[in-house]
C-alpha positions in Angstrom: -46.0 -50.4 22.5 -45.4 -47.1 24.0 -41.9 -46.6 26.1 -41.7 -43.9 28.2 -39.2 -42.2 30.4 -40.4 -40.0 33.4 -38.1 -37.0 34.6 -39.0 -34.1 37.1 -36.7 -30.9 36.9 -37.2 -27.9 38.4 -37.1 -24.5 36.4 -34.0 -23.1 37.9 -34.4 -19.4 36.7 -37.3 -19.2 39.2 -34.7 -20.7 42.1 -32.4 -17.8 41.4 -34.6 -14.8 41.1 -36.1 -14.9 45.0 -38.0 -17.1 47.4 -40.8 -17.5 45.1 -42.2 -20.8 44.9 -40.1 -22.9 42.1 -41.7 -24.3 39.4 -42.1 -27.6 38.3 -41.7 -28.9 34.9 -42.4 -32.8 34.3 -40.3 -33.6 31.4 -40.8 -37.4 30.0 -39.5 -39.2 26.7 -41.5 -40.8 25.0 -40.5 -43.0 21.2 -42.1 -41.5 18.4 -45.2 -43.0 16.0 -46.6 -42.5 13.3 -48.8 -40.8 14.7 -46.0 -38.1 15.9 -44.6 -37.0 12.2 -46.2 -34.0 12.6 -45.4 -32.9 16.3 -41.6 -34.1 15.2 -41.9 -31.6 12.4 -43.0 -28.9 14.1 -40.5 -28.7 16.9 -37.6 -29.0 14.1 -38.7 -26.7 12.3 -39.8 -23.9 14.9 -36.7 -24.9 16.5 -34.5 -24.1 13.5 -36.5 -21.0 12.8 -35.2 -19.9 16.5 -31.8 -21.0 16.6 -30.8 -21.1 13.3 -32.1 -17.6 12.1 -28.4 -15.6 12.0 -26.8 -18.6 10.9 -28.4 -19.5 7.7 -30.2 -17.1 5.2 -33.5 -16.7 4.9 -34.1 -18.8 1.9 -32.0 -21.8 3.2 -34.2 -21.5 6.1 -37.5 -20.7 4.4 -36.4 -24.4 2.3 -35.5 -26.1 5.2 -38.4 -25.4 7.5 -41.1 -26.6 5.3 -43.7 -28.6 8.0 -44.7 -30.9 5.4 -41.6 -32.1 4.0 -40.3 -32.2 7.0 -43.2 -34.5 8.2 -42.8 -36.4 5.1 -39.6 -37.3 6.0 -40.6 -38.4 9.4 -43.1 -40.4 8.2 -40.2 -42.5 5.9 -37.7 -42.6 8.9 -40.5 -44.0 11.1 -41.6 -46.5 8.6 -38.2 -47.7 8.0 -38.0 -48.1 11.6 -34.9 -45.4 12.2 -34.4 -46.3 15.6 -33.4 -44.3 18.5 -35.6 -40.9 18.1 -37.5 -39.6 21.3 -40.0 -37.0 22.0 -39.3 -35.2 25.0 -42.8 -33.8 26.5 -43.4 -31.7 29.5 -46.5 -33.2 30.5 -48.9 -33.9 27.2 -46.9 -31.0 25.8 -44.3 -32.0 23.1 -41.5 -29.7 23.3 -37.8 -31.7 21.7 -36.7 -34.3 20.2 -33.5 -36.1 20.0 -31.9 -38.9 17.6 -28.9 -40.6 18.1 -26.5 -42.9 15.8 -23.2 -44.9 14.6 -21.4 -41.9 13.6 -22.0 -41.3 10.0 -18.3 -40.1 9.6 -15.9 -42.5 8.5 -13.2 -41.3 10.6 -15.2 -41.8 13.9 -16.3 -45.2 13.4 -16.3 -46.9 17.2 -18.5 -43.3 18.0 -22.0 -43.0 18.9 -23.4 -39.7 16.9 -26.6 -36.9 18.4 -27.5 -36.5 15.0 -30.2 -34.0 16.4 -31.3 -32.4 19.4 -34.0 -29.4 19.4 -36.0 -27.8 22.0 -38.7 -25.5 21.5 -37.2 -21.9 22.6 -39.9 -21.7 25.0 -38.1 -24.2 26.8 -34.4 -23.2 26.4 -32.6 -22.7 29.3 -35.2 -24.3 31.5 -33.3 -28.3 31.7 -35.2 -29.6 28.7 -31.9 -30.1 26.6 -30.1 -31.3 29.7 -32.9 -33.9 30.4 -32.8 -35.0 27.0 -29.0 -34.8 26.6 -28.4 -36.7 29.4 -31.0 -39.9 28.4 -29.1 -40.3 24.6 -25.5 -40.5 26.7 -27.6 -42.9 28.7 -28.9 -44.9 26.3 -25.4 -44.9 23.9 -23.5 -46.2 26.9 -26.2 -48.6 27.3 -25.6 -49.5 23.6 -21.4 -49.9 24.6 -20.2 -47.2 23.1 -17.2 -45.3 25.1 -17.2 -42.5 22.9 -19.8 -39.5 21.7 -19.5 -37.1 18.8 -21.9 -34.3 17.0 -22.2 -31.6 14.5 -22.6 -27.7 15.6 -23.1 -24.9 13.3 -19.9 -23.1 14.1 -21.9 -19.6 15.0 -24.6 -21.3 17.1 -22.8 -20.1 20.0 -25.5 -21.2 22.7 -25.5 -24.7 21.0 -21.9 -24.6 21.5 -21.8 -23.4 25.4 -24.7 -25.9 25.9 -22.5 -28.8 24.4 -19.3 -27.3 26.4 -21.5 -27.6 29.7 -22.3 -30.8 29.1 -18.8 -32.7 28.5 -18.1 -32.5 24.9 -14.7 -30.7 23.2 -14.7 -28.8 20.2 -12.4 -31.1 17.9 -11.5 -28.2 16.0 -12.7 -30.0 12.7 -14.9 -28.0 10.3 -17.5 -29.2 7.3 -19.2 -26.7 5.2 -23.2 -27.6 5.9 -24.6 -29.8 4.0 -28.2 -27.5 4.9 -26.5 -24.6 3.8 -23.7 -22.3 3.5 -22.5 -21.8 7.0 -20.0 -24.5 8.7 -19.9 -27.0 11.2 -17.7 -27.9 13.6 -17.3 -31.1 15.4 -17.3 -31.8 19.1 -16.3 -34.7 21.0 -17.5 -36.4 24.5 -15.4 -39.4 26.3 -18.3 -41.3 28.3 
């Protein structure tokens, strides 16, 4: 059984630049498959590749971007039925994904947790994390939680804006990476 999620948005750099025609971008979300391991591991990884590229060095990236590994591992999440990971398309076109959580840390137990959220950088600042942003809160308050948290690597700056934009605090609490050497830093959303 397939679920999906149907969004519009309109691209809103084309609003700003004139009167040209805006564009229209049909975003939907869609659960993953089986079938999906690879598209999920493709967007992570060209994702990372992308965002992550001053952050972490080229080896930690070069080890942590590996396609097939990190289809691999989809392919065990999906088959132990890790719930709550979406494929966000724009039409037929994958182009993010999103997975959401308890909160894994101990000290934030009655949290919910976006454990990850990656667009492809085609699609940054065109709504596509907004869309997809917006449906997890949607779906955790669904769940009853009252409270959101996540992980940021402290120099992804337009992660952190992005996060900032969209109702969540830096906490001020820091973790050295467990995919590297750079730190994290932990933000908070009250829903």
């Amino acid at each position: 059984m397939e679920l999906e999620v149907k969004l519009n948005n309109r691209d809103s750099r084309a609003d700003k630049k004139s009167d040209q025609m805006t564009t229209q971008i049909d975003f939907n979300i869609r659960k993953p498959t089986f079938d999906n391991a690879e598209v999920m591991a493709h967007i992570l990884c060209a994702s990372w590749k992308d965002a992550y590229q001053n952050i972490l060095t080229k080896d930690e990236l070069d080890k942590l971007t590996n396609e097939q590994s990190r289809k691999e591992m989809f392919v065990r999440l999906l088959k132990n039925s890790v719930e709550n990971y979406w494929i966000l398309y724009n039409e037929e076109v994958p182009c993010g994904l999103i997975y959401f959580c308890a909160s894994r840390d101990t000290d934030m137990k009655d949290f919910a947790e976006v454990a990850a959220i990656y667009t492809l950088k085609e699609y940054w600042s065109k709504g596509a994390g907004k869309i997809i942003m917006d449906f997890a809160i949607s779906e955790v308050r669904k769940i009853g939680y009252k409270k959101v948290m996540l992980w940021v690597f402290e120099e992804n700056h337009r992660a952190r804006k992005f996060y900032e934009k969209n109702g969540f605090t830096c906490e001020n609490t820091f973790k050295v990476s467990k995919f590297g050497s750079a730190r994290e830093v932990r933000y908070i959303r009250h829903l």
